[in-house]
N, C-alpha and C positions, 0 to 999 in steps of 0.2 A: 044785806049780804048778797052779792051779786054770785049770780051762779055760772061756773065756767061750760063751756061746751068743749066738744071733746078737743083735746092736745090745749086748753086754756087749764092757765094756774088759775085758783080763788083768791079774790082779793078781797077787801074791805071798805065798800068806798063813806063809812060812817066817819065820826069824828076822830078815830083809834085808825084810819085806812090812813092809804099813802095819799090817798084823794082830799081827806082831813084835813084839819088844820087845829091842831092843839093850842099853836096861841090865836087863834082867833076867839078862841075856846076863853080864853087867860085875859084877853082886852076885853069880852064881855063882863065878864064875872069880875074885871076891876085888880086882877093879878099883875097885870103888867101897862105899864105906863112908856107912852114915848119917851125916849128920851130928851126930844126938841121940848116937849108939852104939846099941849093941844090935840085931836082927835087922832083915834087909831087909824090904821091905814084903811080902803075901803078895798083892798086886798090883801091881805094877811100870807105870808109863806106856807104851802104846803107842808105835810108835815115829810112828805118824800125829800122833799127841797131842804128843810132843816135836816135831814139825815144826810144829803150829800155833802151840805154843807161843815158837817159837822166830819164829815169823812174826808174831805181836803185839808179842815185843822188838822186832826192825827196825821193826813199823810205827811202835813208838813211838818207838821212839831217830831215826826220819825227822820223825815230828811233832815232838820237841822241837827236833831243827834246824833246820828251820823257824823256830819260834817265836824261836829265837835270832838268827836272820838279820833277823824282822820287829823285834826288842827291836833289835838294833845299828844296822839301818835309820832307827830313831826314834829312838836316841840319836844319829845323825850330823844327822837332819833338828833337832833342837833345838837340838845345837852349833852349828851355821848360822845357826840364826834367832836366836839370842842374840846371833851373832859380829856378825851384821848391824845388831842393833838398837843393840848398841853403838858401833858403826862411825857410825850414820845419831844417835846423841846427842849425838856427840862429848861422854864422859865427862869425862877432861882440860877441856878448854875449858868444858862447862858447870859443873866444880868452879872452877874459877876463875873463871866469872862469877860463881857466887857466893857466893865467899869476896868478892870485889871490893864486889858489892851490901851484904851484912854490913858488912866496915869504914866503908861510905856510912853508911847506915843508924844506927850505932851511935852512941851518944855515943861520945865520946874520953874519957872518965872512967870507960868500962867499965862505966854502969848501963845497966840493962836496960828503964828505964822514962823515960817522955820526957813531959811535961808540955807541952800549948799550949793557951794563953787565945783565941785563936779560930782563922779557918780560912785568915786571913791569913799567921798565923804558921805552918801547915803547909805553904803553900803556898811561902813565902818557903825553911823548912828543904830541902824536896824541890829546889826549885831550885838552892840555894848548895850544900849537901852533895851532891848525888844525880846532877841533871841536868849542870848545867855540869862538873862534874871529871872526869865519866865519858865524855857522849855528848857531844865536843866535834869541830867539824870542824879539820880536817889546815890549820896555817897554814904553805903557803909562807913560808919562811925562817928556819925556827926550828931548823935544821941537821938533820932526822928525815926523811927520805921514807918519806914512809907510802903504799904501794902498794896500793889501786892507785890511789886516791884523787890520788897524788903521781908523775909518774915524768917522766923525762928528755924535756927539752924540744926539741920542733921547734915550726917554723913561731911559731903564737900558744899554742900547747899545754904543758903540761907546766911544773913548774918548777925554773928552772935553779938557784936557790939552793940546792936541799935535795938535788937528782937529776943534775945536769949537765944538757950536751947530750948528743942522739941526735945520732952521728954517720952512722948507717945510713940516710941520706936519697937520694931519689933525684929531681935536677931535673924537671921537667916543664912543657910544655907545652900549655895546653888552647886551642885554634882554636874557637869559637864562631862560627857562622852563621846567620843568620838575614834572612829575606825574606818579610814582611807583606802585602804585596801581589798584587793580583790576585786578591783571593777574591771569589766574583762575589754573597754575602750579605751579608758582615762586611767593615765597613770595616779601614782596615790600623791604624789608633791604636786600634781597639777589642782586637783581636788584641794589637798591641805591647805594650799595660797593662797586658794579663794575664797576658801569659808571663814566669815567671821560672824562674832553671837555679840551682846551684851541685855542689860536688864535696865529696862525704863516704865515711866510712871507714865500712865496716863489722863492726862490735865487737860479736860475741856477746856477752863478757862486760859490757862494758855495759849489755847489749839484758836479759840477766838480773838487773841491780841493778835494773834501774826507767829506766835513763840513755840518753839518746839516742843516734844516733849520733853521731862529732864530723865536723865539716861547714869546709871550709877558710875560707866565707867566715862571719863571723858572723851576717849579714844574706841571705836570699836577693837575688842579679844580677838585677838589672830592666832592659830595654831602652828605650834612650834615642832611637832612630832606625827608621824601618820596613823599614831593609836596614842588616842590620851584620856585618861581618866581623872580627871581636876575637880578641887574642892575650893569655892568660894564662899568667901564669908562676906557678910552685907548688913549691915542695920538700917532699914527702911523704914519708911513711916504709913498709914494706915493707907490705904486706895488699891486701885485697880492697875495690877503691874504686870508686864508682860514682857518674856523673852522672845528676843529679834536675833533670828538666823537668817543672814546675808551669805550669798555665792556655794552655800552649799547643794550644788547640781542633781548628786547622785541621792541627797538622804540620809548621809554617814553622820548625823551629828543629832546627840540624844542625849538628854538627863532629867533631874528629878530635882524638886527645892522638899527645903526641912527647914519646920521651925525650931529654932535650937533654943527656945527661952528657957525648956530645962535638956540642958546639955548632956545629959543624963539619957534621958529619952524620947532623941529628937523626934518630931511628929511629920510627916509627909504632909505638903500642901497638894491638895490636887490641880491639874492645871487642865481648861480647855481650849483646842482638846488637848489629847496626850502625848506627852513629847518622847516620840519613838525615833526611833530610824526606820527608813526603808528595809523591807525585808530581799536581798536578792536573790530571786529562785532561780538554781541553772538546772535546763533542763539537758541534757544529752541525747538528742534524737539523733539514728542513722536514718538517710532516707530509705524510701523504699527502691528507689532503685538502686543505689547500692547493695543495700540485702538482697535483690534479686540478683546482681551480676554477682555477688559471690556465690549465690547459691548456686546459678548455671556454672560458673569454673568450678565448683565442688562437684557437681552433677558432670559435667564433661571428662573429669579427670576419672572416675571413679567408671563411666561408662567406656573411657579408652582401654580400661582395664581388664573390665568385666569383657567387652568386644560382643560382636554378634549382635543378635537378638535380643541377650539380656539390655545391653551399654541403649542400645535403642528406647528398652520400656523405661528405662532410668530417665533419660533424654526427656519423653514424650509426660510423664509423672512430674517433673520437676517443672514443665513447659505450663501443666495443666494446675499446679501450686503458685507459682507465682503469678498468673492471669487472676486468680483470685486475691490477692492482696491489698489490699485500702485502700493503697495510694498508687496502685497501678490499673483501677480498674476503667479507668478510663482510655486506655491501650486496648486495643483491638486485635488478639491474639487468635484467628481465625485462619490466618494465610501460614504461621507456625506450626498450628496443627497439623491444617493439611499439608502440608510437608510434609511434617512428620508421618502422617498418613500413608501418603504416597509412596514415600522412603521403604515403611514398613512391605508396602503391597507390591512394589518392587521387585524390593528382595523375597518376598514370597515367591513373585514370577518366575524370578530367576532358578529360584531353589526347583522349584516347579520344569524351569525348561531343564536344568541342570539334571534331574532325574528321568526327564524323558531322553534327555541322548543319550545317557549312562544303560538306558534300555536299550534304548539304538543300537548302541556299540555292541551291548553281550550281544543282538539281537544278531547284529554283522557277524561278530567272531563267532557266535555258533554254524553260523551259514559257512562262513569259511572253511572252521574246522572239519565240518559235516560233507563239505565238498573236496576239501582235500581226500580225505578220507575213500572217498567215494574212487578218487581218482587214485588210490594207492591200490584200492581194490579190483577194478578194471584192467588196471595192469599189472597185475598179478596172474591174471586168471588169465590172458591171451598169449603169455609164455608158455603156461603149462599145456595149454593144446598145441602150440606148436612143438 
């Protein structure tokens, strides 16, 4: 056993070491034999060496299954996409369209080659032989129901010669309302002309042939009157059915279905959503400026009345009420005030000088009277001494 020094691993270098050699071990002892014959090697593989080697078999024998898993992978993915494509060509059916086309096509005398004098006469062949025998539509009565083109009648639908009836129908009632009137734009006959309803099925497979839905009444229901309350009756058959209102603008057309199988006491189908009318809310606003101009001719008129001082505080109240209002406070009622202000302090002044001359004057007339007086006196008294 060799001894490491420090940062070495310990290793083994007897006959169990990597340094070893096990079969050299196994050609002494007569375990193992060349496979050529004749003498063992005069160097023997390590036994590190048999371990690498033996560590490239796994690695390989891991890589080729692998490789086997991705080959089996891709042969499942190609069974698939073939199973698919054949599935989405329909092989079957498109052999027999044509073989179908072929016997068209072919003379009946089994040549191969077909002779026409012009292009009339191709087009006549194509026709007689080709188009008509083949791509012909499904006739009611000819004892065949060809589905889906053909199947058991309800209502106007279906036909009964080739397919019977559907007996899996279910009565119904459709309540239609309607009320034109009162729109405060659109007269009610302009409204009425344009609105039309009726009631139809809804047929995916239809919808993917090209083909409409089928709709009970043939014609769309036009309204005859500007308030109508109508009752139709309908026997339908089981699916997903749905009322079509056309041109109604405003909203005015509403009703309700019932199943009537006991007629007695028909049952409400619900329907989504719900088939209402429009609700029209009118509302009546005055604006605010107009309530404020009546207010000031109510306050003006009432202030010419009162006059003075009061007709002023009326004025200036009414001034400082409307500046407050919702929809007027975005008006700037500052330069009103002062007015009014002014107006008032004014006529204060005035009242004001108005009472200082009224002093003036008694102030005059007493002076006067006081000097007259004076002068009646005076002369009086120079009489009597003379």
């Amino acid at each position: 056993m060799h001894r490491a020094g420090p940062g070495e691993l310990e290793f083994d270098e007897g006959r169990h070491g990597r340094r070893g050699s096990i079969v050299a071990e196994q050609y002494q002892q007569g375990m193992r034999q060349p496979r050529s014959g004749g003498a063992a090697p005069d160097k023997p593989p390590t036994n590190e060496e048999v371990a690498k080697a033996v560590q490239q078999k796994v690695a390989a024998a891991v890589e080729m299954s692998r490789k086997y898993r991705h080959v089996a992978w891709y042969s499942l993915f190609v069974a698939a996409y073939m199973v698919v494509l054949y599935l989405q060509a329909s092989a079957y059916k498109s052999g027999e369209v044509v073989e179908t086309l072929k016997k068209a096509f072919m003379p009946e005398d089994g040549s191969t080659t077909m002779t026409f004098r012009n292009e009339d006469e191709v087009l006549e062949y194509l026709g007689n032989k080709v188009l008509l025998p083949i791509w012909k539509d499904p006739v009611c009565g000819d004892g065949n129901c060809e589905w889906p083109w053909e199947f058991p009648s309800w209502g106007r639908f279906g036909c009964q010669a080739d397919c019977g009836v559907n007996s899996n129908t279910t009565p119904i009632v459709v309540n239609v309302r309607a009320d034109f009137t009162g729109h405060p734009s659109i007269s009610s006959r302009v409204l009425m002309n344009n609105a039309k309803w009726n009631l139809c099925l809804e047929d995916d497979a239809r919808r993917k042939r090209g083909e409409a839905d089928l709709c009970w009444y043939d014609n769309d229901q036009a309204f005859t009157e500007v308030q109508v309350n109508s009752i139709n009756a309908a026997q339908v058959v089981d699916g997903k059915w749905y009322v079509i209102v056309k041109g109604d603008y405003a909203g005015r057309v509403s009703g309700a279905i019932y199943d009537i199988t006991n007629s007695s006491e028909p049952t409400a189908i619900p329907t989504t959503p719900s088939w209402e009318a429009c609700k029209l809310v009118r509302r009546r606003t005055v604006p605010a400026t107009q309530t404020a101009l009546r207010r000031l001719l109510a306050a003006y008129t009432q202030a010419h009345r009162v006059g003075g001082e009061g007709g002023r505080r009326i004025i200036a109240e009414v001034v400082e009420e409307i500046s407050k209002m919702e929809g007027l406070k975005h008006i700037n009622f500052t330069k009103y005030t002062d007015m009014v202000r002014q107006g008032q302090q004014q006529q204060e002044g005035q009242q004001q000088e108005g009472g200082q001359q009224g002093q003036q004057q008694e102030q005059q007339e007493a002076q006067k009277s006081a000097a007259s007086t004076a002068t009646t006196a005076s002369a009086g008294g120079s009489g009597a001494v003379m």
